[in-house]
TIFI-686505 format. One record per residue: y negated, z, x negated of N, C-alpha, C, O, CB in turn; residue in one letter. Coordinates in steps of 0.1 Angstrom, whole numbers, plus 2048, in hexadecimal, padded with zeros to 3 digits. Atoms other than C-alpha are relative to their C-alpha. Glycine has a CB too. Example, Ala and Ser with C-alpha at 12.3 -4.5 7.8 and 13.67 -1.06 7.14 Angstrom:
BEGIN
80C8007F782D84E7857F48007F77F48077ED80080C80AA 80B80080980B8477777F58088087EA8098037FB7F27FCS 
END
This chain:
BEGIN
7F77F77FA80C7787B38097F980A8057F08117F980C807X 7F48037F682D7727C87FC8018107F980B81580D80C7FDX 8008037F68297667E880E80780B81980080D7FE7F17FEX 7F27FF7F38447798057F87FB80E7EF800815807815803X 8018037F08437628248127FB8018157F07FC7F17F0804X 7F18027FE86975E82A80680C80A8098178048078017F0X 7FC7F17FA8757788457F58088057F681480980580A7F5X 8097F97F98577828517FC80280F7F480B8147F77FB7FBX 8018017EF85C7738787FC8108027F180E8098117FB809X 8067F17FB85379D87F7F57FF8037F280380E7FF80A7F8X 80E8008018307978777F980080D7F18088107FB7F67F9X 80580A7F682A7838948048058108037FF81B8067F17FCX 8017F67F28337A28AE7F68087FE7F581280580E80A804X 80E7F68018117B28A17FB7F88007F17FF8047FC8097F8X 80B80C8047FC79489C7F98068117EE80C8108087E97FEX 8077FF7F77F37998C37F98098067F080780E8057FE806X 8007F57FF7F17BA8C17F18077F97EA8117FC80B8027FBX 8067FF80A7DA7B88A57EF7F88077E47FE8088097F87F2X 80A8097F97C079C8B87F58098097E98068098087F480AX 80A7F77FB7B07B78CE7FA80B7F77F28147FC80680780CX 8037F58037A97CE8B57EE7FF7F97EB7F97EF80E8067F6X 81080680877E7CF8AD8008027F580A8067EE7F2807804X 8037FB80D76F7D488F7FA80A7FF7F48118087F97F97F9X 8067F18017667F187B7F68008047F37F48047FE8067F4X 80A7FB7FE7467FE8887FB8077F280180F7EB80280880CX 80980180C72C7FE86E7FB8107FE7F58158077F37F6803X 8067F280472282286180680C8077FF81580C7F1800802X 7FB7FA7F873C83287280480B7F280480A7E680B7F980BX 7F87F180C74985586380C7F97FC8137F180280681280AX 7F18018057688528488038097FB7FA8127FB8047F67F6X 7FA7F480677C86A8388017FC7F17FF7F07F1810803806X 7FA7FF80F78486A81380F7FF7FF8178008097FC80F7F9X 7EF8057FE7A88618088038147FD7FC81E7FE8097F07EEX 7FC7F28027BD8807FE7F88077F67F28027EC80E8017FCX 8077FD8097AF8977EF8058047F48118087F37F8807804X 7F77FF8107B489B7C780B7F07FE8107F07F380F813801X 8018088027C28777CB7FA7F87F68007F27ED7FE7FF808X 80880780E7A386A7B47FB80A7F67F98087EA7F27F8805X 8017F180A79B88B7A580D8097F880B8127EF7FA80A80BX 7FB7F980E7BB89579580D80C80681980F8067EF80A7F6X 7FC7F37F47BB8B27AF8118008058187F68037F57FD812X 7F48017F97DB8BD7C08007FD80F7FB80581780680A7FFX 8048077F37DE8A87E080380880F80D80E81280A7F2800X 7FB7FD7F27DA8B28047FF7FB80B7FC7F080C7FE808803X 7FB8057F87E08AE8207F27FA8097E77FD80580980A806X 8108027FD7C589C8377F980D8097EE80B80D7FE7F280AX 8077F97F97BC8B88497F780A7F87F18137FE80780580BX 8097FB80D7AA8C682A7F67F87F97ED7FB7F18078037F6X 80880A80A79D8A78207F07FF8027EA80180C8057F0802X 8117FE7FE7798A581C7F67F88097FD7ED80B7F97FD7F3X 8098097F475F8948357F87FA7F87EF8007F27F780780DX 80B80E80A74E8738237F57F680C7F97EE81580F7F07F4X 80580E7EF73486083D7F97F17F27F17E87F57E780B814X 80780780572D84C81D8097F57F48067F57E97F58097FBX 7FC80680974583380E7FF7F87F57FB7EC7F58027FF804X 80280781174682B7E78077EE7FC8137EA7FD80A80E7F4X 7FA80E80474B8067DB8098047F480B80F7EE7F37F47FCX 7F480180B7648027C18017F17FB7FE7E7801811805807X 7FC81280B76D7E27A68067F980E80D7FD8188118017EEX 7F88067F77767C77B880C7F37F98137EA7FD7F47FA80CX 7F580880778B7B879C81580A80881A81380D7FA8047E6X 7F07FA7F97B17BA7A68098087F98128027F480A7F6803X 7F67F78087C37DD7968117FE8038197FD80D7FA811804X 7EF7FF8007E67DC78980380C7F480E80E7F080A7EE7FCX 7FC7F58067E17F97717FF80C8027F68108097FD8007F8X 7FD7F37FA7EF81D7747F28087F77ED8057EC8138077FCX 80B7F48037D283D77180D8087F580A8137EF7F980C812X 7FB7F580B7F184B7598067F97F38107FC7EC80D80A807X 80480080B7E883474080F7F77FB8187F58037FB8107FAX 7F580C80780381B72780F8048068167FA8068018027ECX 7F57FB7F982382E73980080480C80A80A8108058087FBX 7FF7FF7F281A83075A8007F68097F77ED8097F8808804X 7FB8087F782781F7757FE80480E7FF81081180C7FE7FEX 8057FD7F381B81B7998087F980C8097ED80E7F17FD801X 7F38087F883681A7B57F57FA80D7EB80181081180E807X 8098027F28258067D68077FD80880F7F58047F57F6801X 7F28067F483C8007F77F47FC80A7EA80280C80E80F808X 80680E7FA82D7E580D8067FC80E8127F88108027F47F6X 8008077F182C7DB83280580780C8088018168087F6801X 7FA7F87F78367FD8437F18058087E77FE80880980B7F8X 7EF7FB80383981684E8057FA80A8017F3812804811801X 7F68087F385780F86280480E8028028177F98107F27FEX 7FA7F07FD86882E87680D7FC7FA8148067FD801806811X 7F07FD80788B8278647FC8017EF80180B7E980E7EE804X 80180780A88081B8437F580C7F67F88137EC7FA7EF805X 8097F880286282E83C80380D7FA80180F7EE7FB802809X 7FE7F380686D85483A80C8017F780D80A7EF80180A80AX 7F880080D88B84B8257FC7FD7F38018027E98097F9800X 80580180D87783D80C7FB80E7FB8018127F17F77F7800X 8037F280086386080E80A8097FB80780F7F17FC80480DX 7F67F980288187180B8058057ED80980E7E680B7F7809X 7F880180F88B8637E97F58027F97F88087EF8077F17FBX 8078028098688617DB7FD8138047F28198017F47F1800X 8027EE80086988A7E380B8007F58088007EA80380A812X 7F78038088898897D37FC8027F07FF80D7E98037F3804X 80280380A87D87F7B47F28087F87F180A7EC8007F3801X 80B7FB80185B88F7B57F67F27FF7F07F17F480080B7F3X 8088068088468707B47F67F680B7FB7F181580A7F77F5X 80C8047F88248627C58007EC7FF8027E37F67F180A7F7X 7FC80E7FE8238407D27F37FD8087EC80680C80F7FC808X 80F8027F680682B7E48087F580A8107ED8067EE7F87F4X 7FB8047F580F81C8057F77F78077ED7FB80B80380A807X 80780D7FC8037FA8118057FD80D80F7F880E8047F57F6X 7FC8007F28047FA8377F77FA8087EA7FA80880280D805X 80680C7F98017DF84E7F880680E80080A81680D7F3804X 8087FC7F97E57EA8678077FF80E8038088157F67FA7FEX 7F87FB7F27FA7E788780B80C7FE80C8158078097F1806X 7F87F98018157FA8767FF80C8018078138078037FD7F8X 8057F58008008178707FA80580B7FB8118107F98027F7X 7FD7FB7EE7F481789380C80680880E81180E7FF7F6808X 7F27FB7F58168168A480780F7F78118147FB8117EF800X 7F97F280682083688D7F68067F67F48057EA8107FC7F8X 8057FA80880A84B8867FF80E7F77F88137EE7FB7FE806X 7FB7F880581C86587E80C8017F08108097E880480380CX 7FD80081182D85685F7F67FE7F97F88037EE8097F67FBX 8077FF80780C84D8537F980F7FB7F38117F07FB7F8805X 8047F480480387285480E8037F580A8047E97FE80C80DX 7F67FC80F82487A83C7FE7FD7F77FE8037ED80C7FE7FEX 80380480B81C8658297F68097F67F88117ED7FB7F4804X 80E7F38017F88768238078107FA8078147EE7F9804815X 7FC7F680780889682280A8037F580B80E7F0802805806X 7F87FF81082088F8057F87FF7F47FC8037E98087F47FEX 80680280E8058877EF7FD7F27FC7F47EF7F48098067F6X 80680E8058078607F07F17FD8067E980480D80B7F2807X 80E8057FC7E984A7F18037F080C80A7E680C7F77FC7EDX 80080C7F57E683080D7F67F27FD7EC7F57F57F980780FX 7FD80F8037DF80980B7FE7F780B8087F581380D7FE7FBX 80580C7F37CF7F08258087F47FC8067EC7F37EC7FA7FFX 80080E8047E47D48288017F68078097EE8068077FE7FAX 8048097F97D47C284180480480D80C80D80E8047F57FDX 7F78037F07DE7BE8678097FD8038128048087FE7F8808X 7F380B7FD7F67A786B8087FC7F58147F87F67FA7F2806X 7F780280B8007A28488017F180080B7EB80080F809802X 80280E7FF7F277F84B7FF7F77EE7F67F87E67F17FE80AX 7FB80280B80076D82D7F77F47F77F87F17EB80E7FD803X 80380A8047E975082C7EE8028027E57FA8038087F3807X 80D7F57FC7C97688317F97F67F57F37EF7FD8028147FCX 8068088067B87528138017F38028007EB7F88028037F8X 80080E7F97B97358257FC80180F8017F981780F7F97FEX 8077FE7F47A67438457F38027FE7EF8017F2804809808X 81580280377B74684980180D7FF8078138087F37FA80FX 8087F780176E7628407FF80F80B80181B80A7F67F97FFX 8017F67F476977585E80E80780380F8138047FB7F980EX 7F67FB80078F77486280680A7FB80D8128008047FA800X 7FF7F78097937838457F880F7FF7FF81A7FE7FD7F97F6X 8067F37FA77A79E84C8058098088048158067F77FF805X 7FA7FB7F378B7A786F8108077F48118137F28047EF80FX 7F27FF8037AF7A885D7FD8117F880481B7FA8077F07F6X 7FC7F680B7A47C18407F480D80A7F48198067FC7F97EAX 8067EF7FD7897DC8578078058098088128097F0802806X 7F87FE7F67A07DB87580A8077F68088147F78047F4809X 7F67FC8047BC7E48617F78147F87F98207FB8087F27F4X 8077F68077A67FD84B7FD80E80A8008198067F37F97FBX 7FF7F87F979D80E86980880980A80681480D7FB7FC801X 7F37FF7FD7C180D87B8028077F58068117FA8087F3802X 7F17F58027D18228607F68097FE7FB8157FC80E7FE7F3X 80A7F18057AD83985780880B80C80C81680B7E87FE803X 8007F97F07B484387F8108078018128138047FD7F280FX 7F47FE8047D884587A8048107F98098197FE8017F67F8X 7FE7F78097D985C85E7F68098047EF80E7FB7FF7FB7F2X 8057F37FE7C787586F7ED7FE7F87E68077FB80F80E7F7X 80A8008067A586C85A7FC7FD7F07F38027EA7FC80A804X 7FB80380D7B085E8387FF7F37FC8097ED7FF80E803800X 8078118087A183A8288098027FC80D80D7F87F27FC7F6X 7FA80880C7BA8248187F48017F37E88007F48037EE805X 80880080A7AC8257F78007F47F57F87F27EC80280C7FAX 80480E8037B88007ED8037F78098077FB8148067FB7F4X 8018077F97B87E17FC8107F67FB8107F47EF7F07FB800X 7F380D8057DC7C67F68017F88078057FB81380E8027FEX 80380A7F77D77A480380E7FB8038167F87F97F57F47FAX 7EF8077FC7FB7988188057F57F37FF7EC7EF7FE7F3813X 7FD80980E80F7877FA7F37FA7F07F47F27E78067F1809X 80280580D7F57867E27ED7FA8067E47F97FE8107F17F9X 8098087FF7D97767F97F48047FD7ED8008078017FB80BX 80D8038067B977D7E97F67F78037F97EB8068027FE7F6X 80F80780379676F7EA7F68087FB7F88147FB7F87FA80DX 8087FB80677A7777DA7F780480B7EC8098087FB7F77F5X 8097FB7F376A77E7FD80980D8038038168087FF7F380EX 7F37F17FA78C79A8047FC8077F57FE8137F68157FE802X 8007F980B7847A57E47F880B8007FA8177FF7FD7F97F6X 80A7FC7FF7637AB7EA7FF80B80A7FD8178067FA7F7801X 7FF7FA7EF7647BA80C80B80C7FE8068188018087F280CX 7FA7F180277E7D48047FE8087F78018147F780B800801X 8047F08097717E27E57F08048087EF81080A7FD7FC7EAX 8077F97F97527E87F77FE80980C7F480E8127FB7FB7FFX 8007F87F97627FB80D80B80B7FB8138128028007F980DX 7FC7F780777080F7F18117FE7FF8188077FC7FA80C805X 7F48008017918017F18037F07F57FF7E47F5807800811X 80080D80B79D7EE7D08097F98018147FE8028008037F2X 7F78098007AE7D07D080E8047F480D8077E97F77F37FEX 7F47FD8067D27D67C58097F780180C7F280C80580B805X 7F680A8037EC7BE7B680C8067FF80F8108057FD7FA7F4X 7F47FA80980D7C47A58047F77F48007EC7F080D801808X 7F98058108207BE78580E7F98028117EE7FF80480F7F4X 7ED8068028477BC78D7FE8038157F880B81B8118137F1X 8018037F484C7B07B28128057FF8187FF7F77F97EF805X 7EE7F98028757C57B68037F680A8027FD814806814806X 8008077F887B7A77CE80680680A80D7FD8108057F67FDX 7FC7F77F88867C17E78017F980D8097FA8167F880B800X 7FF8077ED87D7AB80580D7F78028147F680C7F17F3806X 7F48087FA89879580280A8048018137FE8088027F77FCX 7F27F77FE8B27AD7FD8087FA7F98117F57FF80880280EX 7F48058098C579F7E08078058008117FE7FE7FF7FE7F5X 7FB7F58088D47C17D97FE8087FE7F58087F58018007F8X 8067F48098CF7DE7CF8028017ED7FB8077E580980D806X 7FF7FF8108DE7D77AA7F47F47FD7EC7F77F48127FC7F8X 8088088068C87B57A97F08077FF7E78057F88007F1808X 8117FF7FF8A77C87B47FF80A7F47F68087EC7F9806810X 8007F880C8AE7E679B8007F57F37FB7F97E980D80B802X 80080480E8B37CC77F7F07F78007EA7F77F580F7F57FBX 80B8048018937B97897F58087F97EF8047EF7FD7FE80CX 8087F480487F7DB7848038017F27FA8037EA80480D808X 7FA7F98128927E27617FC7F57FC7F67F87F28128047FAX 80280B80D88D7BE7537F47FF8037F27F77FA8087F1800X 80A8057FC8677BB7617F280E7FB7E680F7F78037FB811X 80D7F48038567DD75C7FB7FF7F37F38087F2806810800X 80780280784B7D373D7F27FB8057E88008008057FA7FAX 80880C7FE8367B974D7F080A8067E58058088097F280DX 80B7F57F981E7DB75C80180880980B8058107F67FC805X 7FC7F67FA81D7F776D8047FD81280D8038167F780A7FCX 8017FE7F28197EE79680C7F680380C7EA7FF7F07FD808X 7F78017FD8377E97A380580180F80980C8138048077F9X 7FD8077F583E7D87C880C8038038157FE7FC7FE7F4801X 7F78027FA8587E37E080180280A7FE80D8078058047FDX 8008037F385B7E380780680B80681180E8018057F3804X 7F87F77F58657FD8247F87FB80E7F58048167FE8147FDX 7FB80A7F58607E48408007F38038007EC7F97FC801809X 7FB80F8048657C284B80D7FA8008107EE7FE7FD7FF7F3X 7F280580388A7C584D80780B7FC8008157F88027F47F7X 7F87F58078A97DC8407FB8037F37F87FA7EB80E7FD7FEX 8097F880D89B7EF8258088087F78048107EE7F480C807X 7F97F78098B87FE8178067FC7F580B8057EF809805806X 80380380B8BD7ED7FC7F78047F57FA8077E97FD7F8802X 80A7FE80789A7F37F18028158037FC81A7FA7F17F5805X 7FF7F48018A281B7FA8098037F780680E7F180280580AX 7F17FE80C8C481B7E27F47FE7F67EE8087F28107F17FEX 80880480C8AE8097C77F68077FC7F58087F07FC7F5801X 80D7F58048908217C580980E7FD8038177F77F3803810X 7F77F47FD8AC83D7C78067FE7EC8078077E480F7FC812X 7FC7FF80F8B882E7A37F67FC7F87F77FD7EC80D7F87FDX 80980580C89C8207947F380A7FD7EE8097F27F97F0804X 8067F680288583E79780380A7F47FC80C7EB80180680BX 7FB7FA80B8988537828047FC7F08048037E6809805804X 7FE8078078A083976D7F58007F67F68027EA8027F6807X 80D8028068798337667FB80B7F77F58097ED7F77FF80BX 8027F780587785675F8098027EF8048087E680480980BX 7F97FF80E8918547417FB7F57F87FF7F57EC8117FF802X 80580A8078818377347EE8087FB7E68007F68017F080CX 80E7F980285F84F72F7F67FA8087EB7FD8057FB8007F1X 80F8007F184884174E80080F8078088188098057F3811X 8097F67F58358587627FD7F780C7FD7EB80B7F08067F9X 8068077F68298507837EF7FE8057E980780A807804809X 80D7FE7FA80984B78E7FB7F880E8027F48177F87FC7F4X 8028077F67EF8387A57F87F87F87F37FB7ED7FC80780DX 80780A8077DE81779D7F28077FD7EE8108047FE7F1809X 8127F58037B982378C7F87F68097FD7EB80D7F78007EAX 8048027F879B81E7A37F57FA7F67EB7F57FB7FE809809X 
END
């Protein structure tokens, strides 16, 4: 998988931020993700969601296929939320009618926790992706790695009002077979992608829409960003390639568990 470290100087106003924060506490109460999420159900909001004190392990191989099967495609937006960036994306994926899973960097979902609840109550599914969004996270000990993915885990449960991320996405790709491990047993599956819309760098809005059109063959999970930088680009582009997807016969879905 594609490595984004280019543009990231941001990071590194939460890194400090991130250093005090403890670790999960062992056998603490969690919530369940939305509910009807893994069941099918029609999603709500968290304050309906059910009370779990007993979290389920999950595969810890790395999913990039959609629950809606050879034509479904799974939108993921990465490294929010941001307060500009964030509810426009929302906006459009209301717009369109269509459910998305949200990969949020554990300071982010602290400092706003009130977009992590919209999120929630739209119906998307939420996405650990670390603390700091440390890019070279497979190339630190163990422990580090531990800290990065429960802290965060627990930063956006608290966030979201009482709502588990339900996968885990290592900063650009970084994996180990120790992060692997460690977040599906805490019921969150490791999540890749297929077509990377190079959105971070802001080519365009026509280059990132043709990325998507020439690549969606390649599988359904499909990478694109609302923070980190101007995001409007990647808000135009979801704005035409959504509907687009739709006339081409995709459905949307969420990665299977």
């Amino acid at each position: 998988m594609a490595r984004h470290v280019g543009g990231r100087g941001w990071y590194g106003k939460v890194i400090g931020a991130a250093l005090g924060v403890t670790l999960l506490a062992a056998g603490a109460s969690v919530w369940t993700a939305q509910a009807g999420a893994v069941n099918g159900s029609s999603p709500r909001t968290n304050a309906s969601a059910k009370r779990n004190t007993e979290v389920k392990p999950v595969a810890v191989s790395i999913v990039h296929a959609s629950d809606k099967g050879a034509r479904g495609v799974n939108i993921t937006i990465d490294d929010g939320p941001d307060p500009v960036w964030t509810p426009q994306v929302l906006d459009v994926l209301r717009q369109y009618g269509v459910k998305a899973t949200f990969c949020m960097v554990g300071t982010q979902a602290q400092a706003h926790p009130d977009l992590v609840r919209k999120v929630v109550a739209a119906g998307h599914r939420l996405c650990d992706h670390s603390v700091s969004h440390d890019t070279t996270m497979d190339k630190k000990p163990e422990a580090y790695q531990s800290k990065e993915i429960l802290d965060a885990e627990r930063m956006i449960t608290e966030a979201s009002g009482g709502v588990r991320p339900m996968y885990y996405r290592a900063p650009g790709g970084a994996f180990t077979p120790y992060s692997r491990k460690l977040a599906a047993s805490r019921g969150m599956r490791p999540l890749g992608w297929n077509v990377d819309s190079k959105d971070f760098e802001r080519p365009g809005t026509d280059a990132i829409v043709a990325t998507v059109q020439r690549e969606v063959p390649n599988g359904p999970t499909l990478l694109f960003h609302d923070a980190g930088g101007d995001r409007s680009q990647t808000v135009e582009a979801l704005r035409r390639i959504l509907p687009w997807l739709k006339g081409q016969g995709y459905s949307f879905g969420f990665p299977v568990r």
